[in-house]
C-alpha positions in Angstrom: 162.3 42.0 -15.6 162.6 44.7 -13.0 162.8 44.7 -9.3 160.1 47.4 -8.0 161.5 47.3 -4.6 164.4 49.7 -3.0 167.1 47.9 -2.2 170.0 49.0 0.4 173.6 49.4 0.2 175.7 46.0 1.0 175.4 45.4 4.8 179.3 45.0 4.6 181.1 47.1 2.0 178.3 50.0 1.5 178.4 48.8 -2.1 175.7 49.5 -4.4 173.8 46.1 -5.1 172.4 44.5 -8.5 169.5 42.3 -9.0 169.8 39.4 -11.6 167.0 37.4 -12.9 167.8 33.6 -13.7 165.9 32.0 -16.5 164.6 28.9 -14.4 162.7 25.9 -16.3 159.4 25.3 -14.6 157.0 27.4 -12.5 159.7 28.9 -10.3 161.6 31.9 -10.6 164.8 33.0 -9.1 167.1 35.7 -8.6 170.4 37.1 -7.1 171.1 40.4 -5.6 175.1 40.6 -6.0 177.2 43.5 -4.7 178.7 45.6 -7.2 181.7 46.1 -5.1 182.4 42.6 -3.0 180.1 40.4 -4.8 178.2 39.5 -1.9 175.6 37.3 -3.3 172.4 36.1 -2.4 170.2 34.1 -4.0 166.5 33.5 -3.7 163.5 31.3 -6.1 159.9 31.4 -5.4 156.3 30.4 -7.2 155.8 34.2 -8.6 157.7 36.9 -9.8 156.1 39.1 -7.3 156.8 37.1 -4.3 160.1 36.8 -5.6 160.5 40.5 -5.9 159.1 40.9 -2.1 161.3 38.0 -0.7 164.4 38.7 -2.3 164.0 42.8 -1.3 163.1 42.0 2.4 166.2 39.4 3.0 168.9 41.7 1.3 167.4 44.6 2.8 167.0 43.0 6.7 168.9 44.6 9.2 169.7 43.6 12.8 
């Protein structure tokens, strides 16, 4: 599976991120976006790949 979203460098390191798809038993779905640099790691599941896709992108990519 492929994320469709743009995701930002690591808030912390500037790293370039990853996005992993988990096999999940059930009707979830879940993911992790992991830096490639400090491993900063997080995780998200939801009821669809799509909303996954959408939640994931918009928590990694928040910015304050």
């Amino acid at each position: 599976m492929r994320n469709n979203y743009r995701l930002k460098n690591c808030p912390f390191c500037g790293g370039r991120p990853d996005i992993k798809y988990n096999r999940t038993i059930g009707i979830t779905y879940s993911a992790d976006i992991v830096c490639r640099h400090c491993n900063l790691k997080l995780h998200a599941w939801e009821f669809s790949k799509d909303d996954l896709d959408r939640e994931i992108t918009a928590k990694w990519n928040k910015r304050k």
